[in-house]
VEXDREN-2710 file (C-alpha; in Angstrom, 1 decimal):
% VEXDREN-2710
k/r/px/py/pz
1/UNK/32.5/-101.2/2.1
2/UNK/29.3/-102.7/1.1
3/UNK/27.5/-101.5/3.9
4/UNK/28.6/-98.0/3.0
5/UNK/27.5/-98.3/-0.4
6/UNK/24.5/-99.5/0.7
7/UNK/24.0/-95.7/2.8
8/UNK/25.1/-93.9/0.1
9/UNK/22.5/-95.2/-2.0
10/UNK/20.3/-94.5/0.4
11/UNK/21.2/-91.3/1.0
12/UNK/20.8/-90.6/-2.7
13/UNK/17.4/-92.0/-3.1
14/UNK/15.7/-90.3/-0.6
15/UNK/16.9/-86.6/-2.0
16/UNK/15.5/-87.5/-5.3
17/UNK/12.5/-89.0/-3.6
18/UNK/12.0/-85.9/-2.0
19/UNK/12.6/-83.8/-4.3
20/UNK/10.2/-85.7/-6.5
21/UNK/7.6/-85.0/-3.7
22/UNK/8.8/-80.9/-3.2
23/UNK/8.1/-80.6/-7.1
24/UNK/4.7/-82.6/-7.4
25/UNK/3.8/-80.7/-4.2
26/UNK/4.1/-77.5/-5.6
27/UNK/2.1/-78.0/-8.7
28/UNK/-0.5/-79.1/-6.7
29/UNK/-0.6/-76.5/-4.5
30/UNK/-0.5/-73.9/-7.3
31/UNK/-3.8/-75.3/-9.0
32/UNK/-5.8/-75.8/-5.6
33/UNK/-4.9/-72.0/-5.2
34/UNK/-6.2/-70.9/-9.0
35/UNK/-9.2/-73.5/-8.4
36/UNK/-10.0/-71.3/-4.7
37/UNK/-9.2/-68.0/-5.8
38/UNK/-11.9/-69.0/-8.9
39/UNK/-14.4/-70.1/-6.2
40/UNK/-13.5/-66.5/-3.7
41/UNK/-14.0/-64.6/-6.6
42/UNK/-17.6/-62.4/-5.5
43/UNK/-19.7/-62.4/-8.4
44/UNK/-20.6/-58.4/-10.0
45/UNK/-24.5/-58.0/-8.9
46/UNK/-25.8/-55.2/-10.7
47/UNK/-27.7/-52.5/-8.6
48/UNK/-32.0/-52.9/-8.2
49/UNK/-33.3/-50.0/-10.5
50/UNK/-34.8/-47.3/-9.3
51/UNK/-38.1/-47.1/-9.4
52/UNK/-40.3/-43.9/-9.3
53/UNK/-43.9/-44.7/-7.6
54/UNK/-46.5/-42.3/-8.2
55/UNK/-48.2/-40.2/-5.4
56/UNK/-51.5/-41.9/-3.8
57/UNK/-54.8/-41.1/-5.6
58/UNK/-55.9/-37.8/-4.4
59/UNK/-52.4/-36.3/-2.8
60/UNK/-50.6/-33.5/-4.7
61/UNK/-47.1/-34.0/-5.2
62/UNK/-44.5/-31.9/-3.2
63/UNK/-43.3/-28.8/-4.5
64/UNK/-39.9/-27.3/-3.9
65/UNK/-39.6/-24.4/-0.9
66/UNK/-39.0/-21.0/-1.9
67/UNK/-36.6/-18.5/-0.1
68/UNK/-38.9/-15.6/1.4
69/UNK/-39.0/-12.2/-0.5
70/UNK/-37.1/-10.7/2.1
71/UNK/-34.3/-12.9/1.8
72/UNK/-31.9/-11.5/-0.8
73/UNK/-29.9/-14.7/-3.2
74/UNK/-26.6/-13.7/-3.5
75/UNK/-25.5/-14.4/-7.2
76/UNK/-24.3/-12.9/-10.2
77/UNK/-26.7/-10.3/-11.5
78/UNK/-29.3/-10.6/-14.2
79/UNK/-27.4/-9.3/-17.1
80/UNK/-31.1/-9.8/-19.4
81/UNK/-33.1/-8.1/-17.6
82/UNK/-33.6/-4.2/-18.2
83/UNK/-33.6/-3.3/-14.8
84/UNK/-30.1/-0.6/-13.9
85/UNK/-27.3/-2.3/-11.2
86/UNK/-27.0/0.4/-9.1
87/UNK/-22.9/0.8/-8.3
88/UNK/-23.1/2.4/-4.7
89/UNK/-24.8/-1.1/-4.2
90/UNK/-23.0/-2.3/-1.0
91/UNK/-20.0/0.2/-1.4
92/UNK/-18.6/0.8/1.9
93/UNK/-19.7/4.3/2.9
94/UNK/-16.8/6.8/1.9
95/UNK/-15.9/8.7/5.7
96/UNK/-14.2/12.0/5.8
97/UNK/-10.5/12.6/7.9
98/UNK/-10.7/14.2/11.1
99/UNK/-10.0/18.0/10.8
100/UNK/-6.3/18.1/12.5
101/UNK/-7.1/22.3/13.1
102/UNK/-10.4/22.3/14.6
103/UNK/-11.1/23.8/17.9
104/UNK/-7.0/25.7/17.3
105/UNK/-6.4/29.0/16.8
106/UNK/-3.3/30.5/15.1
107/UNK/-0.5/30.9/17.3
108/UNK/2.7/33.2/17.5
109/UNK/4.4/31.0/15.0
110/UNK/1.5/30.3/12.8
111/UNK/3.0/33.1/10.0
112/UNK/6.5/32.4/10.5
113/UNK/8.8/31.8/7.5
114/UNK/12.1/30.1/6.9
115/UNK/14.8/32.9/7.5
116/UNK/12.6/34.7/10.0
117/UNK/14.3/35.9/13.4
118/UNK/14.0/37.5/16.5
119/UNK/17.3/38.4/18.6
120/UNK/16.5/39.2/22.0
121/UNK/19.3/40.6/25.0
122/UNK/18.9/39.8/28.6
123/UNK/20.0/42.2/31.5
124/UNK/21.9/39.4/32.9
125/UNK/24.4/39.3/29.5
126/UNK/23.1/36.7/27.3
127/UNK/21.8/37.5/23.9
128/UNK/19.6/34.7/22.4
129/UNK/19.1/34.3/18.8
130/UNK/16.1/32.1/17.1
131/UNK/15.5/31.4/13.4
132/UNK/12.9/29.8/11.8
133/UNK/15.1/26.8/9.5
134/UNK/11.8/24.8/8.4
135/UNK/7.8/25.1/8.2
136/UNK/5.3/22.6/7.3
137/UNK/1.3/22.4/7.6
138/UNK/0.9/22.5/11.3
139/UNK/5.2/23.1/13.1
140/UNK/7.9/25.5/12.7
141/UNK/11.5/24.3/13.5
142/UNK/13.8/27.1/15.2
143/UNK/17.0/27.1/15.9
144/UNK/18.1/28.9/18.9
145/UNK/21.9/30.1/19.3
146/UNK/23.3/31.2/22.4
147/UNK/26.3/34.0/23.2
148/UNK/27.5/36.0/25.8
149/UNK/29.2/39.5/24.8
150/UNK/31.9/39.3/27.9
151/UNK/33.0/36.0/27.4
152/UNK/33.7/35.6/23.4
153/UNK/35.1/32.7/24.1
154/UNK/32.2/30.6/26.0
155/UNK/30.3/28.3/23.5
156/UNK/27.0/27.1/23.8
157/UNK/26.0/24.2/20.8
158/UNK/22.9/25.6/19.1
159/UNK/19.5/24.5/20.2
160/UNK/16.6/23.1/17.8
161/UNK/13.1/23.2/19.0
162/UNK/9.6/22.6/17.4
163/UNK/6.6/25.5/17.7
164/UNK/2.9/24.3/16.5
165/UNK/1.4/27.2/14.5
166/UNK/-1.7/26.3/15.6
167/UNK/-2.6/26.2/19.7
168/UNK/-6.0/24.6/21.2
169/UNK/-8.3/27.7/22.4
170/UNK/-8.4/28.3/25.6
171/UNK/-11.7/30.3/26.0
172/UNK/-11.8/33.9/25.6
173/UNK/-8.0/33.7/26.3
174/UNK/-5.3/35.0/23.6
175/UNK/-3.0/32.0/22.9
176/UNK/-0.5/33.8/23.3
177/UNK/-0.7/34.3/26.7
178/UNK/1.4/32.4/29.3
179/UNK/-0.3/29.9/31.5
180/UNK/-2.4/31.5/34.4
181/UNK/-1.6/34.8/33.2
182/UNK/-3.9/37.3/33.3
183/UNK/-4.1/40.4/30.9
184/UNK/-3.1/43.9/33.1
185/UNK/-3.0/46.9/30.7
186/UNK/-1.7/47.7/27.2
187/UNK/1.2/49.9/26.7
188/UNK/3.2/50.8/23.0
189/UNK/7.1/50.4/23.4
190/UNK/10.2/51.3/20.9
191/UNK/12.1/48.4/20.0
192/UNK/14.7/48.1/17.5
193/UNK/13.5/51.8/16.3
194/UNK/10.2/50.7/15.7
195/UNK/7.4/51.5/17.9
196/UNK/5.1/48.6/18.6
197/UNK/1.6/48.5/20.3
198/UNK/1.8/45.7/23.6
199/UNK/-0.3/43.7/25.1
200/UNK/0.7/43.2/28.9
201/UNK/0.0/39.4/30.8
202/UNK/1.8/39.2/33.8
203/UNK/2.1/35.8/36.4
204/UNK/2.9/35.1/40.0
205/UNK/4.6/32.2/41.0
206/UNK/5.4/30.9/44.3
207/UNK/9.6/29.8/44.4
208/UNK/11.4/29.1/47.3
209/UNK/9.2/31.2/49.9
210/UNK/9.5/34.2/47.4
211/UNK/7.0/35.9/45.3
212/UNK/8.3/35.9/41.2
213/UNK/6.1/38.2/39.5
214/UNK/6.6/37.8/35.5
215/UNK/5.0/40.5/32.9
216/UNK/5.2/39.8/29.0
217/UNK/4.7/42.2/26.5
218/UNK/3.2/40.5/23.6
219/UNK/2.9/41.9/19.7
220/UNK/1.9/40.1/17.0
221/UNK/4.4/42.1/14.4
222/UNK/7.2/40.2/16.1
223/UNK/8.0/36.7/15.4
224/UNK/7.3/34.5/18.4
225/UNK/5.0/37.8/19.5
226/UNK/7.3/38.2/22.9
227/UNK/8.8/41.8/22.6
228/UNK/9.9/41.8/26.5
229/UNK/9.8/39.9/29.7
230/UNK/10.1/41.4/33.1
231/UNK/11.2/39.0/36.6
232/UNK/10.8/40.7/39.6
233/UNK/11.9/38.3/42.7
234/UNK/10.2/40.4/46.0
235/UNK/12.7/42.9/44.8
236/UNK/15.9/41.1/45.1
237/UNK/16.4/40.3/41.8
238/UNK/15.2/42.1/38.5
239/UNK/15.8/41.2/34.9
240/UNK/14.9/42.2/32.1
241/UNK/14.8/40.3/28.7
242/UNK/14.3/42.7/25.3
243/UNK/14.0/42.1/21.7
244/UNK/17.2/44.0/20.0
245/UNK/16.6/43.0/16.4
246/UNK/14.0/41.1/14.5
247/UNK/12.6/40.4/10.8
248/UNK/9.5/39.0/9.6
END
């Protein structure tokens, strides 16, 4: 018993002892760290001044370079002086469109008009109708409706196509012409009642080891200026496509 009161005491004595020792530690520590932040501390050490030494006895001091005359400062202008800002100054110089018509002629639609139309019949049955339905600057819609007098009951969807009214010029050549045609005579036809002065252009084309020779009669009173169209096949077959009715 006494020897375990002798431990205990012990015991108790050295965790006051060291906590004595913790605590007194501590404080110490605390002012040796004030006493060497105090002596880490870098003093403030004001800048040297400037000082401004004179040129040596008989040297000019430097003077500041000057842009050449030719070089332009780019600023705001001089609003004192009395000398006029021009405007155009460094406006971007104005360019004009390209003109859509040039080197074009008018074509056979260039004086069409909405509701104008041309009916034409072939020898073979059909009869094809084509109206103008819109017109702009430079194209002329049509609409192009199909029937066949023996067969009332065959129905073909109508057709929309675009014309230019204005065709590049192809020389001395009316634009009117068909390609590689060449003009043969002129000859005045009645169509519709009306008697009508023709231009003839007429084409050969090789198909199927056979000559097709093709002659259009052109007139400009006619919208679409094709009055009648002529296919001769070496003789076999012949047909012959006329306007019936028109308007303009």
């Amino acid at each position: 018993m006494r020897r375990y009161r002798n431990t205990t005491v012990w015991i108790l004595v050295c965790l006051v002892a060291g906590s004595v020792l913790i605590v007194g530690c501590g404080g110490e520590d605390e002012d040796t760290n004030r006493k060497a932040r105090r002596r880490r501390r870098p003093r403030r050490v004001s800048p040297p001044a400037r000082t401004v030494t004179a040129p040596p006895a008989g040297r000019t001091p430097r003077t500041p370079r000057m842009p050449p005359e030719n070089i332009r400062l780019l600023g705001p202008p001089d609003l004192g002086s009395d000398s006029p800002i021009d405007p155009s100054e460094g406006a971007p110089t104005p360019t004009t469109a390209p003109d859509p018509l040039a080197g074009r002629v008018k074509g056979p639609w260039a004086d069409a008009k909405v509701g104008d139309y041309v009916k034409l019949k072939s020898s073979a049955g059909p009869i094809m109708t084509m109206k103008v339905v819109q017109v702009d600057d430079l194209q002329v819609s049509i609409e192009m409706t199909t029937e066949i007098p023996d067969q009332p009951d065959f129905k073909v969807p109508p057709q929309k196509m675009v014309q230019q009214r204005f065709l590049l010029k192809r020389g001395e050549e009316d634009p009117a012409a068909p390609g590689n045609s060449k003009k043969i005579g002129e000859e005045s036809i009645t169509i519709a009642g009306r008697k009508l002065d023709c231009e003839i252009y007429e084409v050969k084309t090789a198909m199927r080891g056979k000559t097709l020779i093709t002659r259009t009669y052109i007139c400009k009173d006619v919208p679409g200026w094709t009055v009648r169209i002529d296919n001769d096949s070496s003789g076999e077959m012949q047909t012959v496509t006329e306007v019936i009715e028109f308007r303009k």
